[in-house]
C-alpha positions in Angstrom: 90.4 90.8 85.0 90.4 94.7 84.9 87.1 94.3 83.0 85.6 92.4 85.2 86.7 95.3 88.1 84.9 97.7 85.7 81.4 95.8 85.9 81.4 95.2 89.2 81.1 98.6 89.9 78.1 98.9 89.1 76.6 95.9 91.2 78.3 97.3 94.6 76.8 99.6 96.9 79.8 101.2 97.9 83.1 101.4 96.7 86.5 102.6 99.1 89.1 104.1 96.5 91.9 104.0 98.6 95.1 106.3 97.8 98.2 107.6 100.1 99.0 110.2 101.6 102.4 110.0 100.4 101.5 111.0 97.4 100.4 114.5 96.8 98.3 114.6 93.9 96.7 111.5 91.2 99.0 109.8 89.5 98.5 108.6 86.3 96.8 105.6 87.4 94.6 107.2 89.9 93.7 109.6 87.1 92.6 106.4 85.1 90.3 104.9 88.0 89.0 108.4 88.5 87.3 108.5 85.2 86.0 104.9 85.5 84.8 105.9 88.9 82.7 109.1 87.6 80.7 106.5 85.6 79.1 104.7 88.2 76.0 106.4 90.1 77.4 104.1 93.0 78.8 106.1 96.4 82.2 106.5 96.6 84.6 107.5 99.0 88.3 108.3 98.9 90.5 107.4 101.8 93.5 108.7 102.0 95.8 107.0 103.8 99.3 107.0 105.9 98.3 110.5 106.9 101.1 109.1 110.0 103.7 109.9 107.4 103.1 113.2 106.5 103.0 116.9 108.3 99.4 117.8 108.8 100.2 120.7 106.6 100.1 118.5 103.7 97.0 116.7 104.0 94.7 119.4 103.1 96.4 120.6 99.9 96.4 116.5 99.1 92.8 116.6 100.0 92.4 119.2 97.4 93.9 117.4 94.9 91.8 115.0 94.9 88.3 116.8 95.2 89.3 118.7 91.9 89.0 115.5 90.2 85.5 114.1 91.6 82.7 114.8 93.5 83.4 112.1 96.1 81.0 111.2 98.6 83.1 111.3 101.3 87.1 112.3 101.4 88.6 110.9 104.7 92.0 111.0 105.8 92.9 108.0 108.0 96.1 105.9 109.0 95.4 102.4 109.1 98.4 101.3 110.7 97.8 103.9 113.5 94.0 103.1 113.9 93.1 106.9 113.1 90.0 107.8 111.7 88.9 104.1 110.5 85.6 104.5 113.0 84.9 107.2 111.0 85.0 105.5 107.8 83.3 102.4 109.4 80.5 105.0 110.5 80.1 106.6 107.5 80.0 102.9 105.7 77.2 102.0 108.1 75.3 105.4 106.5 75.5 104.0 102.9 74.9 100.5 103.4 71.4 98.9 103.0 70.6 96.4 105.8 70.7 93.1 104.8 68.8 90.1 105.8 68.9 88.1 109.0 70.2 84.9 108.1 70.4 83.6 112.2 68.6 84.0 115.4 69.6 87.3 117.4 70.8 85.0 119.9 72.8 83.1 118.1 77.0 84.0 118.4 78.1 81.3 115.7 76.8 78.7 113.4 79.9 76.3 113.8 79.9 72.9 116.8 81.8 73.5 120.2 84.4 71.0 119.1 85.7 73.0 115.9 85.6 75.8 118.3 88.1 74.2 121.0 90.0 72.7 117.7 90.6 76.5 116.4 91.4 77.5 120.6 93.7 74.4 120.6 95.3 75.2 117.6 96.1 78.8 118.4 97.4 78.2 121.6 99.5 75.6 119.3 100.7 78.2 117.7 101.8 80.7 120.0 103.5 78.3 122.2 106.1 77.2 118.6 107.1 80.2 118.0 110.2 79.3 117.0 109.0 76.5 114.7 105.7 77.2 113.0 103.9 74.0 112.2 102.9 73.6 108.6 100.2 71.7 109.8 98.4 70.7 113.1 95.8 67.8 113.3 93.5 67.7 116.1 90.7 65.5 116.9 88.6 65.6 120.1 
């Protein structure tokens, strides 16, 4: 498994390492993905995450941390739970990325029938209205 995490780093075009802010320096096992990292040519960026947990003090000596042990691409602080800085990191992913191909018409919103549309509206609704007993399963046919 960990092998096969190793190869594909080389047939991505990007890769997110993600860490916490929590922490305020690599651990051992960040060290470890570190050095597999530096032998890729592919971008990388570190994120450094659940900056909502910590004084803004710390983030920059955490962010310093970090960029003494490679040259990332990018080092962006964000808090995913609080929804700060992940347009950032979605903007800077745009940068990278290589457009791919257009697989439908411009016009065209989804590939699936109206009826497994209503089916997927009908079964949420489903949902929301049971709160207090989930349904393992729903069958709908229209």
């Amino acid at each position: 498994m960990v092998n096969i995490a190793k190869d594909s780093l080389n047939e991505v075009d990007l890769v997110l390492f993600l860490v916490e802010a929590l922490d305020k320096e690599p651990g051992p096992g960040d060290l470890y993905i570190i050095e597999q990292l530096k032998k890729v040519k592919t971008p990388v960026f570190c994120l450094i995450n659940k900056i909502d947990l910590v004084e803004k003090d710390q983030i920059l000596p955490t962010i310093a941390a970090y960029k003494e042990t490679m040259d990332f691409s990018q080092i962006i602080p964000i808090s995913a739970l609080e929804d700060k800085s992940v347009d950032i990191v979605k903007e800077e992913i745009k940068k990278v990325l290589p457009e791919g191909p257009k697989y439908f018409p411009e016009d065209m919103i989804t590939d699936q029938p109206e009826k497994v549309i209503a089916a997927e509206l009908i079964r949420e609704k489903i949902l929301g209205l049971l709160s207090d007993e989930v349904p393992h399963a729903s069958v709908l046919r229209l």
